[in-house]
C-alpha positions as CSV (number, residue, x, y, z in Angstrom):
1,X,74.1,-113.7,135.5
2,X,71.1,-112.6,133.3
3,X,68.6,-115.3,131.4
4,X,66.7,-114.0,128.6
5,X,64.0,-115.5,126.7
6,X,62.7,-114.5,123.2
7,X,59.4,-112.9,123.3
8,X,57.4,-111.4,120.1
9,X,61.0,-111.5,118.2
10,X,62.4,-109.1,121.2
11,X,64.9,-110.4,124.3
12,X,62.9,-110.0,127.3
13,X,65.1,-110.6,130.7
14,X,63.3,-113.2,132.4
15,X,66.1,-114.2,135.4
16,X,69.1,-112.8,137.0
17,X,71.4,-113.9,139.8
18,X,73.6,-111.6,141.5
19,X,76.3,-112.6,143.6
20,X,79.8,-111.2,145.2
21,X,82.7,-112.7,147.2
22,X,82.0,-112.9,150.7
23,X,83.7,-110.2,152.5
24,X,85.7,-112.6,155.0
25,X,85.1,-116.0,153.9
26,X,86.9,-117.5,150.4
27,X,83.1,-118.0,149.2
28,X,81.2,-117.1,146.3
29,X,78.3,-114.8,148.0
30,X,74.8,-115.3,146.6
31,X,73.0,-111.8,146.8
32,X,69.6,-112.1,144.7
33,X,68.0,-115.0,142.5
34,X,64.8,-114.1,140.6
35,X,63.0,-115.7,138.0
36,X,59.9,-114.4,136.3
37,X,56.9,-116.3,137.5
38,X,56.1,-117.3,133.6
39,X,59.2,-119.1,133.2
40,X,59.3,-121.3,136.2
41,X,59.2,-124.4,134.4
42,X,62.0,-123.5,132.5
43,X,64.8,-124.2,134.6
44,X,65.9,-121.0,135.0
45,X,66.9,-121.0,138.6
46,X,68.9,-124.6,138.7
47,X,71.2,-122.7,134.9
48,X,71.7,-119.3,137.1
49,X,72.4,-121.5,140.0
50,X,75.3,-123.7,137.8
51,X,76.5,-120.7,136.0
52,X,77.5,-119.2,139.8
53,X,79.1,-122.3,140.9
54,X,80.9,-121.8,137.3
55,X,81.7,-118.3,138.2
56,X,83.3,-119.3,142.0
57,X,85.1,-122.0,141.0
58,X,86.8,-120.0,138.0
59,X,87.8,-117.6,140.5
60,X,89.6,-120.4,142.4
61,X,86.7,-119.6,145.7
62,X,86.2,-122.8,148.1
63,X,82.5,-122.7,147.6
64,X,79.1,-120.7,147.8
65,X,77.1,-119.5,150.7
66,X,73.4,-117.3,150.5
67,X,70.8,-117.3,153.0
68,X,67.3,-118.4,152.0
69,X,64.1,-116.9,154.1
70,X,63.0,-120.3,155.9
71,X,59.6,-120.3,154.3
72,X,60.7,-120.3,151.1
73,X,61.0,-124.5,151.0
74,X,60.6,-124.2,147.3
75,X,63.9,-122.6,147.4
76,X,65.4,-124.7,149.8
77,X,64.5,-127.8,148.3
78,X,66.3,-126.4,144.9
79,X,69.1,-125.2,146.7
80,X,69.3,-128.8,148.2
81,X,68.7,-130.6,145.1
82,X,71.9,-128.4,143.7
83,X,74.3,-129.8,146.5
84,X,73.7,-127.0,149.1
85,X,73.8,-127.8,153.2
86,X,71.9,-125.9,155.5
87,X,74.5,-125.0,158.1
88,X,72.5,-122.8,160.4
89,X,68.9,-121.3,161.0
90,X,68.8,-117.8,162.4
91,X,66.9,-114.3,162.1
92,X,69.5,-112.1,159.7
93,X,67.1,-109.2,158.5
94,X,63.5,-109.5,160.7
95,X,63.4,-110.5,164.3
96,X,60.0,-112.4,163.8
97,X,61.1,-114.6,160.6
98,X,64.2,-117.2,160.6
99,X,66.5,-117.5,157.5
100,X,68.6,-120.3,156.7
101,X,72.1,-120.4,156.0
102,X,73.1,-122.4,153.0
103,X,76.3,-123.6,151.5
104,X,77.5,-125.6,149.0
105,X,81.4,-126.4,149.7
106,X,83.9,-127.5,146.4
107,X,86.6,-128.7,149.1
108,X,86.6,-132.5,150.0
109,X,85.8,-133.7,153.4
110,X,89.8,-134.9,153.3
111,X,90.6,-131.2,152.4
112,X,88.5,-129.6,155.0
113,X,89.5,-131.9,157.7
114,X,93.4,-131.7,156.9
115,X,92.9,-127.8,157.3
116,X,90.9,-128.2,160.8
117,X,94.2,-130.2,162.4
């Protein structure tokens, strides 16, 4: 998902998301969110972040899941603002730094719990 803004008459690409389904959950994966530090106050991040859920819920996935570096609270207070839970907190790509697990399910509680029994 690509956000553009107008600049000087020309398109300049100021935010992108990437994402993927998870390879064994029924999850929308989010890879990558960037935003160009002269359009943070746009709301850039919170569109790319509805577009996904869009995205997941046209392909009929349960939810989304991404990891977020733990220092990052900027992100994981947008990430909780948008719905997201952390589930876990855990080292995934440097022993020394923690990253948290996020994930914002679509299921009901009713749905989740009537799978579980």
């Amino acid at each position: 998902i690509l956000g553009f803004c107008m600049e000087n008459r020309q398109p300049q690409l100021v935010s992108y998301l990437l994402f993927q389904k998870h390879k064994q959950l029924p999850f929308m994966e989010f890879k990558s969110l960037r935003v160009d530090e002269r359009v943070h106050d746009r709301y850039f991040a919170s569109f790319s972040l509805r577009q996904g859920e869009v995205e997941a819920k046209r392909r009929k996935l349960q939810g989304i899941i991404c990891d977020v570096r733990e220092s990052r609270e900027n992100v994981i207070g947008l990430l909780l603002k948008d719905g997201f839970s952390p589930i876990a907190t855990t080292s995934l790509y440097e022993p020394a730094k923690k990253d948290v697990i996020m994930v914002k399910d679509f299921r009901s509680p009713r749905d989740i719990l009537r799978r579980a029994a």
